[in-house]
C-alpha positions in Angstrom: 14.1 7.5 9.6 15.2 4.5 8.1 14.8 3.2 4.7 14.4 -0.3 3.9 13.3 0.0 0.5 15.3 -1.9 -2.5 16.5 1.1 -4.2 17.2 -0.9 -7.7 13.4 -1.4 -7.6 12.7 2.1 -7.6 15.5 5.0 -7.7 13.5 7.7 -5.9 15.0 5.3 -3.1 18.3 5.4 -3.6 20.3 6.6 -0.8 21.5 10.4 -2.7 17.4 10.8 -3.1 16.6 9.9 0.3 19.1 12.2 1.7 17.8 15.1 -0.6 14.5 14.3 1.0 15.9 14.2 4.6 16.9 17.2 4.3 14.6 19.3 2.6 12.1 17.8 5.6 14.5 18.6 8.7 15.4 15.1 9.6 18.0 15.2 11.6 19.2 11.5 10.6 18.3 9.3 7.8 19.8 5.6 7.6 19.5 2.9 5.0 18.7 -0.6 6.0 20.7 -2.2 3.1 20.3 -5.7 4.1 16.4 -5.4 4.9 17.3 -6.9 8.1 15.9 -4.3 10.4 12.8 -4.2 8.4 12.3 -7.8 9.0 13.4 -7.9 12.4 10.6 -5.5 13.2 7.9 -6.9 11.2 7.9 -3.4 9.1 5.6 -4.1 6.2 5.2 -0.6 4.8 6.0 3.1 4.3 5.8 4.7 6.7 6.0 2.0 9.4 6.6 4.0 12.3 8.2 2.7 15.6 8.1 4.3 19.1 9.9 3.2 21.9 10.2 4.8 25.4 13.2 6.0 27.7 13.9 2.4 28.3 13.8 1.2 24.7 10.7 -0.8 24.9 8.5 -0.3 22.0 5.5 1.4 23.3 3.9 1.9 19.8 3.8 0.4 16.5 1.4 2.0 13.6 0.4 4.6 11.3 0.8 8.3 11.5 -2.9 9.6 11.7 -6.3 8.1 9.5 -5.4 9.9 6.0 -5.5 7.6 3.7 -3.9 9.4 1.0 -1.1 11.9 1.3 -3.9 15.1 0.2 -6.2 14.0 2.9 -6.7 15.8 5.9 -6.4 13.5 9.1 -9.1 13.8 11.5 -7.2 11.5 14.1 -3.5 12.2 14.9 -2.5 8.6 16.6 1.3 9.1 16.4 0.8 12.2 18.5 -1.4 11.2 20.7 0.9 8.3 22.0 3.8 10.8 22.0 1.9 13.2 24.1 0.9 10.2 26.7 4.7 9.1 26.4 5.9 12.5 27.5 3.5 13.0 30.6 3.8 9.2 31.8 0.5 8.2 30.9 -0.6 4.7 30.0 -0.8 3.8 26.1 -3.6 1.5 25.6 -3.8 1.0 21.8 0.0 0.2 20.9 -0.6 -0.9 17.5 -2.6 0.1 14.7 -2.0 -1.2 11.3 0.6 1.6 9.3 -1.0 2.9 6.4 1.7 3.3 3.1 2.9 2.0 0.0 4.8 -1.5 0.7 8.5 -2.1 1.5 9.8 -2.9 -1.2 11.9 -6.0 -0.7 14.7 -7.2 -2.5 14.8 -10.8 -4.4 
């Protein structure tokens, strides 16, 4: 994962937070896009924002997680995982972007 978030706007941002969080959810890496520069270079607009490329690095999707609109909700479409399981098996991924659903990035001034 990687944080773009301006941590002086919010410190459940900061970088010791984030790393708590990492953690405690198995991430195996977690990096902080100081600068916002990645955010921006990807057109990221929210969190989550999530990005998936394939073995070649080309983006292959670009969109939410599943349909639950808030955190309590139970999805009833899993779109993340569905491109993942057509990326593992080779199949073609039709619909490779659907608008992210999550608070916004919030950007520095």
């Amino acid at each position: 994962g990687i944080n773009s978030n301006d941590p002086d706007y919010d410190s459940e941002d900061s970088f010791d937070n984030m790393e708590k969080l990492a953690e405690e959810k198995g991430y195996k890496y977690y990096l902080v896009d100081d600068t916002q520069e990645i955010a921006i270079s990807y057109g990221a607009t929210c969190t989550p924002d999530p990005f998936i490329f394939d073995k070649e690095h080309k983006l292959v999707y670009h969109g939410r997680i599943n349909n639950a609109m808030e955190p309590q909700d139970t999805p009833t479409k899993h779109d993340m995982r569905e491109v993942l399981d057509k990326l593992v098996v080779g199949e073609k991924i039709d619909e490779w972007f659907v608008p992210s659903i999550g608070c916004s990035i919030k950007w520095k001034n």
